[in-house]
C-alpha positions as CSV (number, residue, x, y, z in Angstrom):
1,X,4.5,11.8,-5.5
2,X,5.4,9.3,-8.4
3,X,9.1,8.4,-8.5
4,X,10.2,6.7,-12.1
5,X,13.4,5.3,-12.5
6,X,14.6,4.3,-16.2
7,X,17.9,4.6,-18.7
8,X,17.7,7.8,-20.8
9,X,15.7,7.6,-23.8
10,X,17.2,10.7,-25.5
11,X,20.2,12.2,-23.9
12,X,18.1,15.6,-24.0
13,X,16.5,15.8,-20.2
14,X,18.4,17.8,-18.3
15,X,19.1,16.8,-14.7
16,X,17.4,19.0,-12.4
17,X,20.1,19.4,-9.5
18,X,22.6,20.4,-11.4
19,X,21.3,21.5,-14.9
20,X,23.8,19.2,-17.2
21,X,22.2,16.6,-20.2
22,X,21.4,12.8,-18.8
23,X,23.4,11.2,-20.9
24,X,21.7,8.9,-23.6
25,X,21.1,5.2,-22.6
26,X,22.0,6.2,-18.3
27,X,20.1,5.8,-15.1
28,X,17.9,8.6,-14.5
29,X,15.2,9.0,-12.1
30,X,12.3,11.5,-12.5
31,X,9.6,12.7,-9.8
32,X,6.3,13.4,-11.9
33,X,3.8,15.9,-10.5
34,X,0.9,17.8,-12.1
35,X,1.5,20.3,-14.8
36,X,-0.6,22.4,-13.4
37,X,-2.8,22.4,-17.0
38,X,-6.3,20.1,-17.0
39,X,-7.2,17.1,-15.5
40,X,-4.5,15.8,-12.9
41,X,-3.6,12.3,-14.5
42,X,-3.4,13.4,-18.0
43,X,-1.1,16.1,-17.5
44,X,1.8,15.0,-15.2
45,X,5.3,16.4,-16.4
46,X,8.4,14.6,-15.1
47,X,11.9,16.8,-13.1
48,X,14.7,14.3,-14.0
49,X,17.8,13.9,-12.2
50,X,21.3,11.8,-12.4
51,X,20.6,8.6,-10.6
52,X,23.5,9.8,-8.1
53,X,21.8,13.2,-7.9
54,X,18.6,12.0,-6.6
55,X,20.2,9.2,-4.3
56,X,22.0,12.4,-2.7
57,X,19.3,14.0,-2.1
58,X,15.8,12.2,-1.7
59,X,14.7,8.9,0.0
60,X,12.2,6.4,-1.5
61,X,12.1,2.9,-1.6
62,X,12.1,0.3,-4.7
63,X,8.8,0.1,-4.1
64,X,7.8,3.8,-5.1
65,X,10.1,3.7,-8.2
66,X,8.1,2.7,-11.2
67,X,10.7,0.9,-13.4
68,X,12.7,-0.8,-11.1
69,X,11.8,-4.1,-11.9
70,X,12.7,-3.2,-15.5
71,X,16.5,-2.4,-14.8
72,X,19.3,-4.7,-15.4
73,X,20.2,-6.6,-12.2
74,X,23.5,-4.7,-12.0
75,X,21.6,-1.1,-11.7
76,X,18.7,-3.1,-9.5
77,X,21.5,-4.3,-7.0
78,X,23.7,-0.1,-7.8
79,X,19.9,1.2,-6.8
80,X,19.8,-0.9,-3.7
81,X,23.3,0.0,-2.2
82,X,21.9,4.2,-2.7
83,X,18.8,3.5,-1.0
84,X,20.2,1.9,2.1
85,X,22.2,4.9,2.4
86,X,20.0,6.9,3.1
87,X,17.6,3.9,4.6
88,X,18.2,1.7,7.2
89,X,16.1,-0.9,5.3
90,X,15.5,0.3,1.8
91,X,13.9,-2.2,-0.7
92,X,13.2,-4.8,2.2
């Protein structure tokens, strides 16, 4: 699975826990899969989700989220603090 982690581009993406918009400009995480249409690495289509959605709900490290390393340090250390939740030793 290929986690991506990045501030809403559009404010369109709805999260898919609970169905509401991701606000323009806010933490969102995605899980990209196969479309199921051609060739597997063209045709990945991404489920978003709040950030606090996700956090609730799946465990990954920083190391499986694409984007991390492009989030301010505030979020970095917000993203951190979710992970060892549900992690003993998330992002270490």
């Amino acid at each position: 699975m290929i986690y991506v982690i990045e501030y809403a581009i559009s404010g369109r993406a709805k999260c898919a826990w609970c169905g509401d918009v991701i606000e323009k400009d806010s933490l969102r995480i995605g899980k990209r899969f196969p479309s199921g249409f051609g060739d597997y690495s063209a045709n990945l289509t991404t489920k978003w989700y709040h950030a606090n959605h996700f956090f609730d709900h799946f465990s990954v490290r920083t190391s499986d989220l694409e984007g991390y390393d492009l989030l301010t340090r505030a979020d970095q250390k917000w993203v951190l603090v979710q992970l060892r939740k549900t992690l003993p030793h998330a992002g270490i």
